[in-house]
N, C-alpha and C positions, 0 to 999 in steps of 0.2 A: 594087578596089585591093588588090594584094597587102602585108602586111605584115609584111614577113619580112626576115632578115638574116644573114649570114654573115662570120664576123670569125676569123682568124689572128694570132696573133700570138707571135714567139718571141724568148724572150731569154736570156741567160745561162744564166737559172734555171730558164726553163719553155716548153714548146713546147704551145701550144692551139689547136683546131678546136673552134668553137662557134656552133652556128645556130639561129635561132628563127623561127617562126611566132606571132607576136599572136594571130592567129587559128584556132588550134587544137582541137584534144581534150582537149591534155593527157599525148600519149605521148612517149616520151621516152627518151633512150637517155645514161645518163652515166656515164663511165669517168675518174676523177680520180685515182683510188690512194690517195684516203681514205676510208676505209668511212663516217664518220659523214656528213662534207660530202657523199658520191654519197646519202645516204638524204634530207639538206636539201633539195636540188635535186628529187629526184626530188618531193618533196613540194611544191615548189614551182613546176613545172609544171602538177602535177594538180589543185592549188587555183586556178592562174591561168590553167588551161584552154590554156597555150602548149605548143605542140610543142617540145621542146627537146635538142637531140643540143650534149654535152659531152663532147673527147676531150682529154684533160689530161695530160701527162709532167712530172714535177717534180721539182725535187733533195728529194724525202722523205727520202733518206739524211741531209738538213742538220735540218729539219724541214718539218712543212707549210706553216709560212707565205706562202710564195712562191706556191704552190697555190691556197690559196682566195684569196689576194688579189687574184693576176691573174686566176684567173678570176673575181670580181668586176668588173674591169676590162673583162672582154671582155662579161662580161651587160649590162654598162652600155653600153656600146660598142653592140650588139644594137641591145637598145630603143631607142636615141636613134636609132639609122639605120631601123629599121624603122617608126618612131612617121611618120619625113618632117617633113612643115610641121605636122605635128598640126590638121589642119583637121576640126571636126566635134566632136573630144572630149569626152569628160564634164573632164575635165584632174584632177580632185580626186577622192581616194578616200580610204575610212578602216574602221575596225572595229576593233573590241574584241575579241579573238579568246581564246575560252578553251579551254584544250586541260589538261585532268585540274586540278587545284589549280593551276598557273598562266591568270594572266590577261594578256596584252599589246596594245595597243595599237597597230596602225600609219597613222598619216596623211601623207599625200602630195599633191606637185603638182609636177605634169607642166609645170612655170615655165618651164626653161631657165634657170632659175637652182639652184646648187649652195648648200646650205645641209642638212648633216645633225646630227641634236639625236638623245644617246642615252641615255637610262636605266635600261639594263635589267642591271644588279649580277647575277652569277651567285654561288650560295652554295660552290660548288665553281670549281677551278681545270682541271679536265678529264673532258672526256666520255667513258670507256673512256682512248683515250689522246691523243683530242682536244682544244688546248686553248680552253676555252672563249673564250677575248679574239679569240679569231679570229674567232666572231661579227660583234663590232664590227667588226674589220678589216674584212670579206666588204663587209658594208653599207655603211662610208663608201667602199669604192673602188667599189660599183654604182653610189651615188648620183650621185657624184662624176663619173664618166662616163655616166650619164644623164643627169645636168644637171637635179636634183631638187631640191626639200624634201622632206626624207625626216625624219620623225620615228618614234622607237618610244620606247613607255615600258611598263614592267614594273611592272602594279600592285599583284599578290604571285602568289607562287610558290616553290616548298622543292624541285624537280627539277628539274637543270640540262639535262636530256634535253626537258621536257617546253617549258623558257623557250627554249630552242633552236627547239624543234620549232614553237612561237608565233609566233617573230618570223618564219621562211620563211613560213610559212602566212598570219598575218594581212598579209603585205607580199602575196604574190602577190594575196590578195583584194581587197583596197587595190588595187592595178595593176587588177587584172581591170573594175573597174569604174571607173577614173579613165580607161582607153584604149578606152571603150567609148565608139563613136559613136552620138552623141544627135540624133535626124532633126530635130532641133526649133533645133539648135544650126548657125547657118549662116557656116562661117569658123571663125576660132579662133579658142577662148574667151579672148579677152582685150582689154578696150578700148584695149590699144595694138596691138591687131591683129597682134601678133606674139608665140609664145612661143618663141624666138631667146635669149634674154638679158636 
């Protein structure tokens, strides 16, 4: 079963090509035009062991918002198409993820239902000249088009580089193991026999 996906999509504000493999290495090719969000990504491939090619054009001239948020849109987009009926899954994944003096949290389920809870305060307002709220943004538009529960929580941390660099890393590992098919698991994991909604 291949699990992989391919999503377009353009509008006013931004034109994207972005494809993945579930089932990857990990390489990865991403071109957004923001230096901080292409170093997120790329980090978040190689934790979640997806192949991931991201080609991004965006009004930066306005700012980045439009940028990382659609493409959140389109990663969500991805996984929900590539995931299928999710037959087999582990569906629930989680970790505590520490990366230098911060510590984050991400737990997930692959439900088919959209539910995202976020806690993670940054002490600064931008990364170089990234702004940090776009974080949040990034994550409730992947969820949201995944059709997740998707929680993170930030249980201390003083580098907004490194609570950044937390949340892509512990969510991919999260993922890597909630999309992992379990030989023991027969159907999909859920007693109403559907994770649809």
């Amino acid at each position: 079963m291949s699990r992989t996906a391919k999503i377009s999509r353009e509008t006013a504000e931004t034109q994207i090509e972005l494809s993945i493999n579930l089932d990857g290495s990990g390489q990865n090719s991403i071109a957004t035009g923001v230096g901080f969000f292409d170093h997120m990504l790329t980090l978040f491939a190689r934790h979640g062991l997806f192949d991931l090619t991201v080609k991004a054009n965006g009004d930066l001239h306005v700012d980045d918002h439009h940028t990382v948020e659609d493409v959140g849109i389109c990663l969500g987009r991805a996984f929900h198409q590539a995931l299928g009926d999710k037959q087999g899954i582990s569906r629930y994944g989680s970790i505590a993820l520490p990366m230098e003096e911060s510590l984050v949290t991400s737990a997930l389920d692959l439900s088919g239902r959209f539910v995202f809870v976020y806690n993670v305060p940054f002490p600064t307002e931008k990364i170089g000249t990234f702004d940090t709220e776009l974080v949040q943004e990034f994550w409730n538009a992947f969820a949201s088009n995944a059709l997740m529960n998707l929680h993170l929580v930030l249980h201390h941390g003083s580098n907004s580089h490194h609570i950044s660099e937390a949340t892509f890393k512990a969510t991919a590992r999260a993922l890597r193991q909630a999309i992992t098919v379990d030989p023991r698991q027969t159907g999909v994991p859920s007693s109403k026999g559907t994770l649809t909604g």
